[in-house]
N, C-alpha and C positions, 0 to 999 in steps of 0.2 A: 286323856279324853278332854276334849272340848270345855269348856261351862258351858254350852249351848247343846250340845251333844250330852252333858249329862244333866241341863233343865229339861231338854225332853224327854229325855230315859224315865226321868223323875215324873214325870206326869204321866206319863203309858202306865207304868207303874200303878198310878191311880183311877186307871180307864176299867169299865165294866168289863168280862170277859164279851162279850158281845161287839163293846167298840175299840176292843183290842183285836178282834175277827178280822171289822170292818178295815180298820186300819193297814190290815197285813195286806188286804183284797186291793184296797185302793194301792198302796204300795208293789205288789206282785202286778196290780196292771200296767203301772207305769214302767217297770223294769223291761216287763211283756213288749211295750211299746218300742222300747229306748232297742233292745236287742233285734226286736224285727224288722227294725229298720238300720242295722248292723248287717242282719244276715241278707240283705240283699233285696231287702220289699223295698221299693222305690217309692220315692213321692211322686205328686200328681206332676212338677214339673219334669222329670226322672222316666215317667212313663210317657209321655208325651214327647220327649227327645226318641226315645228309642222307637217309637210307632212313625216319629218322621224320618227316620235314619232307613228303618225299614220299608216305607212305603218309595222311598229314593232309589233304593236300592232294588225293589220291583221291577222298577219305571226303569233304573238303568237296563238294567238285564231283559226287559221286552227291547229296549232299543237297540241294546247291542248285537239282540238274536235274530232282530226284524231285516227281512234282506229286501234292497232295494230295488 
């Protein structure tokens, strides 16, 4: 292990159980994060391609069905 990895170990160690709770919540949200945007939640630029991809592709298909 680490020395960095075992200076924090070493002070969690000395954390109250309350902010050893806290610590796991903060930690388990950021994993939360890190994964959900794994499995496929997009970001705001991400969402915003596919709604223009979409809306394109609307537009083609009313024009290509439209008879003249």
């Amino acid at each position: 292990m680490s020395d960095a990895l075992s200076y924090v170990e070493e002070q969690v160690q000395t954390f109250t159980l309350a902010e050893q709770i806290h610590l796991l919540n903060f930690i388990a949200d950021n994993i939360n994060k890190k994964t959900s945007i794994l499995n496929n939640e997009y970001t705001e630029e991400q969402s915003l391609q596919r709604m223009r991809e979409a809306s394109l592709s609307t537009v083609w298909e009313s024009v290509k069905n439209d008879t003249w």
